[in-house]
DSSP file (Angstrom, degrees, kcal/mol; ACC not computed):
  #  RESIDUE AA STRUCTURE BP1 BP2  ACC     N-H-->O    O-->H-N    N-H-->O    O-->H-N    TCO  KAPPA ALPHA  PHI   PSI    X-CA   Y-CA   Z-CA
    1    1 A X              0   0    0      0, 0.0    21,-1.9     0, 0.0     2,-0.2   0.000 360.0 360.0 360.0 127.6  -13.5    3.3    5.3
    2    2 A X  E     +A   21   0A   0     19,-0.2     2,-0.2    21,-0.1    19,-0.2  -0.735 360.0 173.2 -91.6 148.7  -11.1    5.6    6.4
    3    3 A X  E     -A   20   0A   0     17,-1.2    17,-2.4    -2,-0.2     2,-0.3  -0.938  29.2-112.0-136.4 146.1   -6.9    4.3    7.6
    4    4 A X  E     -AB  19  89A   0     85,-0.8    85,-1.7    15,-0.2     2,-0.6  -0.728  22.3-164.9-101.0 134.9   -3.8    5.8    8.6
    5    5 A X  E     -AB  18  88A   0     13,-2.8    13,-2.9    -2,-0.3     2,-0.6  -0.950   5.8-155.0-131.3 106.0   -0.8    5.6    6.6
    6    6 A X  E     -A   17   0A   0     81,-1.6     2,-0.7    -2,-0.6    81,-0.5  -0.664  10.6-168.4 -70.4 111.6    2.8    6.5    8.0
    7    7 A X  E     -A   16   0A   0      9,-5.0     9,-2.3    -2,-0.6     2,-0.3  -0.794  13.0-178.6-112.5 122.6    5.2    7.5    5.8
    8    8 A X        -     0   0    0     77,-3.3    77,-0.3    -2,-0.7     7,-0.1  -0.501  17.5-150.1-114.5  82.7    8.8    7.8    6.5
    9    9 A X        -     0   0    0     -2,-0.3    75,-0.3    75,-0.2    74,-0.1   0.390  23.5-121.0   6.0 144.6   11.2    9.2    3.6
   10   10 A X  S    S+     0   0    0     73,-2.2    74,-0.1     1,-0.2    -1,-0.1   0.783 113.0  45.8 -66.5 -29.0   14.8    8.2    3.2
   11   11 A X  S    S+     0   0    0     72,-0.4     2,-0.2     2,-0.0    -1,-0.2   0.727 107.1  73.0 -76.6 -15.3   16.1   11.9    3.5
   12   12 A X        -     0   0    0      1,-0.1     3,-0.0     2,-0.1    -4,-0.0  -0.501  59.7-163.4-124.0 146.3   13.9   12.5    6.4
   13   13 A X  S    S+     0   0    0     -2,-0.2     2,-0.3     2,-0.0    -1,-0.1   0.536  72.3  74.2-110.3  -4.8   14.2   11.3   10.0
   14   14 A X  S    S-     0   0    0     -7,-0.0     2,-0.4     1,-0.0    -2,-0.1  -0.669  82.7-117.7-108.3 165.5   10.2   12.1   11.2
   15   15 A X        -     0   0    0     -2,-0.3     2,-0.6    -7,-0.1    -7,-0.2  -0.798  16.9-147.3-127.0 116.6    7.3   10.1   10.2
   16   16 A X  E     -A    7   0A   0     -9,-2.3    -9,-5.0    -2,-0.4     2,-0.5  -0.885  21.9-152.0-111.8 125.4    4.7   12.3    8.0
   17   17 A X  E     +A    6   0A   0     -2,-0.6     2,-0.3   -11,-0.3   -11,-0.2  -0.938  19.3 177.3-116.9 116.5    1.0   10.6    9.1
   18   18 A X  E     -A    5   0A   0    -13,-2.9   -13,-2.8    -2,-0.5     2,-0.5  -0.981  22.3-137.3-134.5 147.6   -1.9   10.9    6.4
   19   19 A X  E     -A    4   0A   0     -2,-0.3     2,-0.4   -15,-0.3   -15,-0.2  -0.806  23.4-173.2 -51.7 111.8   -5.2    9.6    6.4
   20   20 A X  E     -A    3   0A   0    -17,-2.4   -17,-1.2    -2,-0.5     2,-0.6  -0.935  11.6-126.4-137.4 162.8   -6.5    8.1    3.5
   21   21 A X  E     -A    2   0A   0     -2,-0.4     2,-0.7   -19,-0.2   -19,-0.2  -0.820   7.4-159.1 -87.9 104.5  -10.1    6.6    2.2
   22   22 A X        -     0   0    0    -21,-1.9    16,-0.0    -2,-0.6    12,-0.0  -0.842   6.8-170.4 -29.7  91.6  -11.4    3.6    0.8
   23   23 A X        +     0   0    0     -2,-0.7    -1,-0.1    11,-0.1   -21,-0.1   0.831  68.6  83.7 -48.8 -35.5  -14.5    3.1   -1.2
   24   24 A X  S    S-     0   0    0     10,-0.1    -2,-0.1     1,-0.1     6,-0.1   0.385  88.4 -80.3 -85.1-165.4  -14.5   -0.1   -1.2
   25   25 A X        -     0   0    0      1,-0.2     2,-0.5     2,-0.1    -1,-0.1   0.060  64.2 -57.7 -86.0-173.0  -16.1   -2.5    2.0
   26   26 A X    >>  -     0   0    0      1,-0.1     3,-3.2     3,-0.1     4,-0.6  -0.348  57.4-105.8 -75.6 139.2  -14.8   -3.6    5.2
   27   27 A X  G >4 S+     0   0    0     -2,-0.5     3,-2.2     1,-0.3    66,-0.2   0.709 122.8  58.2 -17.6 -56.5  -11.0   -5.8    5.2
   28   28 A X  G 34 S+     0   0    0      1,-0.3    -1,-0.3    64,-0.3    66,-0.1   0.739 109.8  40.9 -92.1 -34.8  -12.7   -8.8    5.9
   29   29 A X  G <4 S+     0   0    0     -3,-3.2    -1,-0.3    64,-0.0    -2,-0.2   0.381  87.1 131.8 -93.4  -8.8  -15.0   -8.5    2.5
   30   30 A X    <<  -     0   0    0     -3,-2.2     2,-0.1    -4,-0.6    71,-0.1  -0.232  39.5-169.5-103.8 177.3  -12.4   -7.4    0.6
   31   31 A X    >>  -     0   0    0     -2,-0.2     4,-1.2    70,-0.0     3,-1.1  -0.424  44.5 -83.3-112.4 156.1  -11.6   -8.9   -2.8
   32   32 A X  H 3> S+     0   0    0      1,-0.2     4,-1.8     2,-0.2    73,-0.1   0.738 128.3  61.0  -5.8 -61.7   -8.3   -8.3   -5.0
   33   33 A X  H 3> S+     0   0    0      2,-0.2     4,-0.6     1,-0.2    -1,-0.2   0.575 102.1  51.5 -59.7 -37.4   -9.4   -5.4   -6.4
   34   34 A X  H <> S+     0   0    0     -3,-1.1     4,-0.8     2,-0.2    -1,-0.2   0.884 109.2  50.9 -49.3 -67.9   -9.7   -3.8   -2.7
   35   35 A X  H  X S+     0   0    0     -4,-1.2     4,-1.3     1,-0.3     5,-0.4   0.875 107.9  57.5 -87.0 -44.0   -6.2   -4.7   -2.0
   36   36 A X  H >X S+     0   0    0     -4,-1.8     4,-2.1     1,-0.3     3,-0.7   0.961 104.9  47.5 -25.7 -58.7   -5.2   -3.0   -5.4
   37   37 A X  H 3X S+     0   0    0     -4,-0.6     4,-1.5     1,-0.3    -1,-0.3   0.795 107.7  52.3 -78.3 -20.1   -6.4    0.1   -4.7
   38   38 A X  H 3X S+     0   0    0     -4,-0.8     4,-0.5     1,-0.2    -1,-0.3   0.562 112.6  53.1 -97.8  10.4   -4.9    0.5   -1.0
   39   39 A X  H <X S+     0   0    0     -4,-1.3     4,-1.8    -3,-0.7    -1,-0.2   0.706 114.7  35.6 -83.9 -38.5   -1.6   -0.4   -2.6
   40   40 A X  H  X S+     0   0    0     -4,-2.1     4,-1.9    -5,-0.4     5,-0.3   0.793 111.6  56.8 -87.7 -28.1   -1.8    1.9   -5.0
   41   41 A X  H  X S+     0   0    0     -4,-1.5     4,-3.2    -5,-0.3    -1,-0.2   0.995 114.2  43.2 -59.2 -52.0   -3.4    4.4   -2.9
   42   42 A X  H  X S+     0   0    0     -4,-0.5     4,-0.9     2,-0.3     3,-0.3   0.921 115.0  52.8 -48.0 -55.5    0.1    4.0   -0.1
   43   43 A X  H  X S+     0   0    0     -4,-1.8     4,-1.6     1,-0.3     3,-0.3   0.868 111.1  46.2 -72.5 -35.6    2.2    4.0   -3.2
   44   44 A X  H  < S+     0   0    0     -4,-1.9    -1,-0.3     1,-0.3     4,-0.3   0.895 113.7  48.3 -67.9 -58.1    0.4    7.3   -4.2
   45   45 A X  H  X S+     0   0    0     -4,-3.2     4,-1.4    -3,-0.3     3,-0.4   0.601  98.0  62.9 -90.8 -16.7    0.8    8.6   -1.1
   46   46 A X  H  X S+     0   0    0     -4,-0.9     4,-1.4    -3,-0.3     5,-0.5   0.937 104.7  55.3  -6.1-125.3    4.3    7.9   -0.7
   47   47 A X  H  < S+     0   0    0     -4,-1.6    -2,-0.2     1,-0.2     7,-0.2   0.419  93.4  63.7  25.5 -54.8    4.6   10.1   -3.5
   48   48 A X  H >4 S+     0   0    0     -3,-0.4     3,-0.8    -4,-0.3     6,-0.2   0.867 105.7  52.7 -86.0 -57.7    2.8   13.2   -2.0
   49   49 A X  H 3< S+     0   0    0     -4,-1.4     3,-0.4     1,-0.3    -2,-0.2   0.779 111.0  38.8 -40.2 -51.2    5.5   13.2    0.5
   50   50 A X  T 3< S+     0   0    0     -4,-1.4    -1,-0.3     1,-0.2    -2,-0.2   0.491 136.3  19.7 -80.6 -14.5    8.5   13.3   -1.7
   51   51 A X    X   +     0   0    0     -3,-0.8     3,-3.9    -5,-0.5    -1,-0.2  -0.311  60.2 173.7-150.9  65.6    6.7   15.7   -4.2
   52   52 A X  T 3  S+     0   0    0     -3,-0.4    -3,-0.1     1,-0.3    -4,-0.1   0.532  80.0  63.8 -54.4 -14.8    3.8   17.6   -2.8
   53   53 A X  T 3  S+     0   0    0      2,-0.1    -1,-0.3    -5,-0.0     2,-0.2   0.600  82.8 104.5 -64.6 -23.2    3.7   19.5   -6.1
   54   54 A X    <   -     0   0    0     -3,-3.9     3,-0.1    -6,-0.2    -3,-0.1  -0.526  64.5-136.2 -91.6 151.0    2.9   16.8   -8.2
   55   55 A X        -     0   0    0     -2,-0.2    -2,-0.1     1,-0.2     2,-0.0  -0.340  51.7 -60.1 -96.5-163.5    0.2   16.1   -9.6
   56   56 A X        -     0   0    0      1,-0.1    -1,-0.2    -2,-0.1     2,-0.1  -0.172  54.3-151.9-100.9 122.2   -1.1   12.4   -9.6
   57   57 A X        -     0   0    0     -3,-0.1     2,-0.5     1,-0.1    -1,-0.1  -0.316  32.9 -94.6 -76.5 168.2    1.2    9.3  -11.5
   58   58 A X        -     0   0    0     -2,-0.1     2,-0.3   -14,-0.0    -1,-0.1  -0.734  42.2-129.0 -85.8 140.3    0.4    6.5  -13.0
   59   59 A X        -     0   0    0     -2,-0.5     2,-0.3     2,-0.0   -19,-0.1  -0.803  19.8-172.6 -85.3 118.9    0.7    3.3  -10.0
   60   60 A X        -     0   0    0     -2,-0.3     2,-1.4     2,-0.0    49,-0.0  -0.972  23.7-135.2-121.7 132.2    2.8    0.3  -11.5
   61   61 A X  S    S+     0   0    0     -2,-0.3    49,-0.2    45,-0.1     2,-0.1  -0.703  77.5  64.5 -97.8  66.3    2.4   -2.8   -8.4
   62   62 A X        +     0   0    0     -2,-1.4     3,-0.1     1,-0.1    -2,-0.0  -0.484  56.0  70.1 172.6 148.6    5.9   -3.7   -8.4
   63   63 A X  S    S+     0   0    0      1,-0.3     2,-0.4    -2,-0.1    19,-0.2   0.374  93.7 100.5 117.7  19.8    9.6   -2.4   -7.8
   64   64 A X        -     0   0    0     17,-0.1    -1,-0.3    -3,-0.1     2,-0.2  -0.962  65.3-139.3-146.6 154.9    8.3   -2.6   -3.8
   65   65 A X  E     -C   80   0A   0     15,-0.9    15,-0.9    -2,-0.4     2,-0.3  -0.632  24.8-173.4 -96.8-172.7    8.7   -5.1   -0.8
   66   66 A X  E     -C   79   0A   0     13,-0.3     2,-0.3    -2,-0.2    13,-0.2  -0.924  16.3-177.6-158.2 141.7    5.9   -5.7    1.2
   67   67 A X  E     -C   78   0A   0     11,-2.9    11,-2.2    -2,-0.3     2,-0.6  -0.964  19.2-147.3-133.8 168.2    5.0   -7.7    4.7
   68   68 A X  E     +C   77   0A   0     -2,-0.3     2,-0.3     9,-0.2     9,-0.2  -1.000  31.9 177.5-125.0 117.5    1.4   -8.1    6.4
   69   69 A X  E     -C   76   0A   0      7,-0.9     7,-4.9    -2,-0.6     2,-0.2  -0.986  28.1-121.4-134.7 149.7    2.4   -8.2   10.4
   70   70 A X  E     +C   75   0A   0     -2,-0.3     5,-0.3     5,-0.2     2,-0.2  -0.584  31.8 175.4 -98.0 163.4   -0.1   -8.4   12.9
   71   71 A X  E >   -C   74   0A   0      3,-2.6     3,-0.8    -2,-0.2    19,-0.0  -0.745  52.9 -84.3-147.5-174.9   -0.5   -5.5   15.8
   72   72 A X  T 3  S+     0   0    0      1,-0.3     3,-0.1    -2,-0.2    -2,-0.0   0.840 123.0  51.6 -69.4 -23.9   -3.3   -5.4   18.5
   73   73 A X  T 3  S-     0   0    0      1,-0.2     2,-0.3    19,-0.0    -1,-0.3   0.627 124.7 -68.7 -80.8 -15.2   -5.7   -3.6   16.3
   74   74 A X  E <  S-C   71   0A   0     -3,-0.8    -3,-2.6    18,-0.1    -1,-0.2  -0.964  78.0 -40.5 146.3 175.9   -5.8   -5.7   13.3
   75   75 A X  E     -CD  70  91A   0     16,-1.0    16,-6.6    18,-0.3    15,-0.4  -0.689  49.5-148.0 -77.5 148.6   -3.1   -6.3   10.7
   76   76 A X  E     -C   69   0A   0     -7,-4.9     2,-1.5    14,-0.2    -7,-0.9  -0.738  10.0-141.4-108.4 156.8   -0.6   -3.2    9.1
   77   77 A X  E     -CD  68  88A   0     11,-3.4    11,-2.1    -2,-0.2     2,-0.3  -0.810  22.1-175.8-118.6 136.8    0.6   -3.4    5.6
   78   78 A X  E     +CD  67  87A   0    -11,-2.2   -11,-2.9    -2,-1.5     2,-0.3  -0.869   6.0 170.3-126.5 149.6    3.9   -2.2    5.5
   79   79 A X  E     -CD  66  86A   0      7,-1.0     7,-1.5    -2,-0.3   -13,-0.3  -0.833  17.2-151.3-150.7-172.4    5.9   -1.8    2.0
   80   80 A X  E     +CD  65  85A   0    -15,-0.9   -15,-0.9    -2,-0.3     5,-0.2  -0.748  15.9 170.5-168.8 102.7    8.9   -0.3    1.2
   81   81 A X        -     0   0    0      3,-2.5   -17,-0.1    -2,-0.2   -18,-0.0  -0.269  53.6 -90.1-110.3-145.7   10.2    1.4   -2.3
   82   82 A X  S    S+     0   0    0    -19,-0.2    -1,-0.1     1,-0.1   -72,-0.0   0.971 122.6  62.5 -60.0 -72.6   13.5    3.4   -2.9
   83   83 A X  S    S-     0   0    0    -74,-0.1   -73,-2.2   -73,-0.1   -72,-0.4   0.665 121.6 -63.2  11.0 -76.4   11.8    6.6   -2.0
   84   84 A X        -     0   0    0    -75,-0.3    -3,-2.5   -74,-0.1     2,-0.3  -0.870  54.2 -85.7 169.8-171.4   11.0    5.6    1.8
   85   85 A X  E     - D   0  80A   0    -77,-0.3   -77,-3.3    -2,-0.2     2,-0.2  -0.861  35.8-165.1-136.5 154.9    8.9    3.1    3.8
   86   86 A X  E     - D   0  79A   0     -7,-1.5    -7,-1.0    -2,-0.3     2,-0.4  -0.766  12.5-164.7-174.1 133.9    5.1    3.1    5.0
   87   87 A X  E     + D   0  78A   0    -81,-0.5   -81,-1.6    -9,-0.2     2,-0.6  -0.892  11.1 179.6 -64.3  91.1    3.0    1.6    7.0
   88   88 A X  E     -BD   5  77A   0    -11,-2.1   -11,-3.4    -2,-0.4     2,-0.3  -0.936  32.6  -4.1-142.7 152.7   -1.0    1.6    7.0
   89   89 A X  E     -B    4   0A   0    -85,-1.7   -85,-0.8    -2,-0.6   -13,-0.1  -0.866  40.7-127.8 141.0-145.4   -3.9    0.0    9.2
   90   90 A X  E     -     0   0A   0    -15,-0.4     2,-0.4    -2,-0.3   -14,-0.2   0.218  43.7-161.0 -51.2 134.5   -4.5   -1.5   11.1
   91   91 A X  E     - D   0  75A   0    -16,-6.6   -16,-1.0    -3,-0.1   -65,-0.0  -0.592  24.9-129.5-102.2-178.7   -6.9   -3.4    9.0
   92   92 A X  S    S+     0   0    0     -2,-0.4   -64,-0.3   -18,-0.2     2,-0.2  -0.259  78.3 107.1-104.3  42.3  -10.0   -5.9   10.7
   93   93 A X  S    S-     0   0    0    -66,-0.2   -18,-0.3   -18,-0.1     2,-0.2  -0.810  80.5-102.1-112.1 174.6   -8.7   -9.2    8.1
   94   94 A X     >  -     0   0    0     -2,-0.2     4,-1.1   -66,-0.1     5,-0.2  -0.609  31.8-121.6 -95.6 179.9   -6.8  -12.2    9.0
   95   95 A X  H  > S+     0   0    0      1,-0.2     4,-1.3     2,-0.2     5,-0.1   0.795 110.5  52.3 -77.2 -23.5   -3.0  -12.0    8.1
   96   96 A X  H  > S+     0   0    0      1,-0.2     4,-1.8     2,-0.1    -1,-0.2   0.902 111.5  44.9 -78.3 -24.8   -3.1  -14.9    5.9
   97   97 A X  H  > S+     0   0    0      2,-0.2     4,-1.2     1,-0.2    -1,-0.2   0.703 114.9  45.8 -60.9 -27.4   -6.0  -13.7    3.9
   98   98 A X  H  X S+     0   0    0     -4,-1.1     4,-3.8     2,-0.2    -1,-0.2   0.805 114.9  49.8 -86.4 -32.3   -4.6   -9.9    3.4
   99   99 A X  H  X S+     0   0    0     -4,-1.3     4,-1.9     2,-0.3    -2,-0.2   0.846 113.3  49.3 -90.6 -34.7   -1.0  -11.4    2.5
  100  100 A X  H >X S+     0   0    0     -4,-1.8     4,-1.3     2,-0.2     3,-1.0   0.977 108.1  47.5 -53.8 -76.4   -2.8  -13.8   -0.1
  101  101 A X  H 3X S+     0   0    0     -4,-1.2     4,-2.1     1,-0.3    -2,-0.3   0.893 112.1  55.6 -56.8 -51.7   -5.0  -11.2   -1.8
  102  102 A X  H 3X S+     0   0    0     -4,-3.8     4,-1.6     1,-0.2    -1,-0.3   0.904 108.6  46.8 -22.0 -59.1   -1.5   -9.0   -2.0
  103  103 A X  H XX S+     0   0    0     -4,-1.9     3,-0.9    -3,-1.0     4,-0.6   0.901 114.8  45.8 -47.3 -69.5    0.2  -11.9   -3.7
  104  104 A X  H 3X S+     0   0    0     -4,-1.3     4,-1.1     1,-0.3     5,-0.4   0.729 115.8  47.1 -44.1 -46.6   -3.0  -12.2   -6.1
  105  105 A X  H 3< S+     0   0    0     -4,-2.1    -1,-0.3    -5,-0.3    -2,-0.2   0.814 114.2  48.2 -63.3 -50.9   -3.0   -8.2   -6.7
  106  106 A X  H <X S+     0   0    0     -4,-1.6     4,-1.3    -3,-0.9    -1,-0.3   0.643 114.3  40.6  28.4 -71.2    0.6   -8.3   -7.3
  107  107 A X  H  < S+     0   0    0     -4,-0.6    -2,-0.2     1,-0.3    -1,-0.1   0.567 118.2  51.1 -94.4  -8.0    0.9  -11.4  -10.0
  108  108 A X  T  < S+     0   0    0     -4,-1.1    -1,-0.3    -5,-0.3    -2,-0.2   0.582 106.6  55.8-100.6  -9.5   -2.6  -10.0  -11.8
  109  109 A X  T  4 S+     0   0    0     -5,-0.4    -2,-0.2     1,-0.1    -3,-0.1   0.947  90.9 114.3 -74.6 -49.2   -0.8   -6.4  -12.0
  110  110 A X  S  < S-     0   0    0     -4,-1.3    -1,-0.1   -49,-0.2   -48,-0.1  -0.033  80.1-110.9  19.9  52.2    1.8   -8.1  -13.8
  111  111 A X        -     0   0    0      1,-0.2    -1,-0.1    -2,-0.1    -2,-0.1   0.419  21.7-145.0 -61.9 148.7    2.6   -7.4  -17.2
  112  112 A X  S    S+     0   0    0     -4,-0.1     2,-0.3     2,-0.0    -1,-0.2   0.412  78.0  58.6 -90.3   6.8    1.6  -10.6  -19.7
  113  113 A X  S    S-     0   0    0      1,-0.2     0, 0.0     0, 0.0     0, 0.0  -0.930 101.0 -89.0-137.5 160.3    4.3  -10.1  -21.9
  114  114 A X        -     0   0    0     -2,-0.3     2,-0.4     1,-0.1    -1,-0.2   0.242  47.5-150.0 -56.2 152.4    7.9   -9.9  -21.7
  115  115 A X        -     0   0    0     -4,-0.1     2,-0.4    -3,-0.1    -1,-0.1  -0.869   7.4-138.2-165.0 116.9    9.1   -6.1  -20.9
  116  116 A X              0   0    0     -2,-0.4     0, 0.0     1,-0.1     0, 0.0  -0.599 360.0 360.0 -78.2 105.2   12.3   -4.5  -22.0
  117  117 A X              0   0    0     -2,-0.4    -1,-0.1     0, 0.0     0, 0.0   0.338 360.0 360.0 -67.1 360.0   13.9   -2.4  -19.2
């Protein structure tokens, strides 16, 4: 499934609009794993914006805010890191469901020991 992802930069005052892809099934089917990957996919894409030269990082799920708000199409996921803010969907899930499986994606990204800044 293809979605649209707005991205606006802190240096920047315009809104840079990317399309990006999903292997995985439609919102309504999707699992943890789903939600994973379009977070990392946003964070990634993020990213592209602020350094269109680089080539791909490693995605760590945390060090970002997040909300699920609903819009006429569907729900957006909207996140926010140092960097800039972005917005993508609408997805076809319900808000409590999308905002759950975040949570899940989130506490399972997690590291399982203790981690030294």
């Amino acid at each position: 499934m293809h979605y649209d992802i707005e991205i606006v930069l802190r240096d920047r005052e315009t809104a840079i609009t990317e399309r990006l892809e999903h292997e995985g099934g439609v919102p309504a089917e999707w699992t943890e794993l789903d939600v994973d990957a379009v977070l990392k996919s946003m964070l990634l894409a993020i990213d592209r914006a602020k350094n269109p030269s680089a080539q791909d990082r490693h995605v760590a799920l945390r060090g970002f805010s997040w909300i699920v708000e609903p819009t006429d199409g569907g729900v957006v996921i909207a996140l926010e890191i140092p960097t800039g803010a972005a917005v993508a969907g609408p997805f076809d899930i319900p808000q409590q469901r999308l905002d759950s499986l975040i949570t899940q994606a989130i506490a399972t990204a997690r590291p399982r020991r203790p981690v030294v800044h």
